[in-house]
C-alpha positions as CSV (number, residue, x, y, z in Angstrom):
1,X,7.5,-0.1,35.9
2,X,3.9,0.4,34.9
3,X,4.7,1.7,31.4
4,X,6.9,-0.9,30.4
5,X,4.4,-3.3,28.4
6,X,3.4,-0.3,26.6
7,X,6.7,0.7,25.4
8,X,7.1,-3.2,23.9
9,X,3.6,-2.9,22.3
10,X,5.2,-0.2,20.4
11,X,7.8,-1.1,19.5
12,X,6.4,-4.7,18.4
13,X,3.7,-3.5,15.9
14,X,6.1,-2.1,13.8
15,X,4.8,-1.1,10.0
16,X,5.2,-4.4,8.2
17,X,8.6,-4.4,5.4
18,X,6.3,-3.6,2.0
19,X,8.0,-5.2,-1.2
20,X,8.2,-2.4,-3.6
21,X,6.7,-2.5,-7.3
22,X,8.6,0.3,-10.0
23,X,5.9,0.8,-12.3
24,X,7.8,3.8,-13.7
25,X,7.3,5.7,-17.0
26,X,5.1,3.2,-18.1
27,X,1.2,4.6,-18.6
28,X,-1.7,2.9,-17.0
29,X,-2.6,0.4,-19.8
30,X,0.2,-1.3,-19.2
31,X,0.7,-1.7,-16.0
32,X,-2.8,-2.9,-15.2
33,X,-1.9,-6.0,-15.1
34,X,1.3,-5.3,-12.3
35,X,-1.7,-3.1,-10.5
36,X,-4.4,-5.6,-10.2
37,X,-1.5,-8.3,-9.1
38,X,-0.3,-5.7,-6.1
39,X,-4.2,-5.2,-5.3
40,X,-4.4,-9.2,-4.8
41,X,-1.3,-9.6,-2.6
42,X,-1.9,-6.9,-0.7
43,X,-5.9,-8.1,-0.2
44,X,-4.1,-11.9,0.9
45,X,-2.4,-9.4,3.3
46,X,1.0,-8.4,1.9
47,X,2.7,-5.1,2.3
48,X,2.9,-3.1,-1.5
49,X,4.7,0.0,-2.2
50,X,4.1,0.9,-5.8
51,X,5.9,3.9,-7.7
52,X,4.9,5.3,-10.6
53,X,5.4,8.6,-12.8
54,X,1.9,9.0,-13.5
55,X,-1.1,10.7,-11.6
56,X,-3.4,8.4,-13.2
57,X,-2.2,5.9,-12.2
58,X,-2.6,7.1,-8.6
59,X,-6.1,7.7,-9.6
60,X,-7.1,4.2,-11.0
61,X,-5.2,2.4,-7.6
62,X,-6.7,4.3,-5.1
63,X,-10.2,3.6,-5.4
64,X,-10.4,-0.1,-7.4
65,X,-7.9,-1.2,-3.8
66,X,-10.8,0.3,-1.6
67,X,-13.7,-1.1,-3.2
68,X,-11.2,-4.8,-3.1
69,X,-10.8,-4.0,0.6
70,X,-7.3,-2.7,0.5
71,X,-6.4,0.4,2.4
72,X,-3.9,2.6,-0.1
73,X,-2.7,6.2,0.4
74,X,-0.4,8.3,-1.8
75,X,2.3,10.7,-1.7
76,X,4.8,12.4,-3.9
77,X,8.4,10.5,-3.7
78,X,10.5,13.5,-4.9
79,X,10.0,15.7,-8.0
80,X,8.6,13.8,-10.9
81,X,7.3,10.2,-8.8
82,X,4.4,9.1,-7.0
83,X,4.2,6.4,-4.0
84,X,1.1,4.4,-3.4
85,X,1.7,2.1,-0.4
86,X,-1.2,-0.8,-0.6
87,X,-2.0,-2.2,2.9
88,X,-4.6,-4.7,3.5
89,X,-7.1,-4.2,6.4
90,X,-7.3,-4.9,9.4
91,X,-9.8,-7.6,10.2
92,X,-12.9,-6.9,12.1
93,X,-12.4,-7.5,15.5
94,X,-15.0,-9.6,17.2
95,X,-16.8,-8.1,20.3
């Protein structure tokens, strides 16, 4: 079959298993220092998925993981939460 080293490239580069970080009701002074040590692990290239019930929160992570070279995005996780899943990059590839 043509296809079927496609269909295992697929299915082998799965989205890694992220450990997951409950910041909850705490505000953003004090989870800085939880936030800068998810930013690290993910930039040595771990998986993070961090929760929180704070938008600012969302808005301090988002852009201090880019400028560190971590990829994050962010979604709602159900009424009153926020998920920001910290990836790191994929490495250049060399031509």
């Amino acid at each position: 079959d043509r296809f079927a080293d496609h269909s295992a490239a697929r299915v082998t580069e799965a989205e890694p298993v992220a450990t997951e970080i409950a910041l909850g009701a705490q505000a953003l002074p004090l989870t800085l220092d939880a936030i800068e040590d998810a930013i690290v692990r993910a930039s040595g290239g771990e998986a993070i998925d961090l929760t929180t019930a704070h938008d600012v929160v969302v808005k301090y992570v988002v852009p201090t993981a880019a400028v560190r070279g971590v990829r994050a995005a962010f979604r709602r996780d159900g009424e009153t939460a926020w998920r920001i899943t910290l990836r790191p990059r994929s490495a250049p590839k060399s031509e």
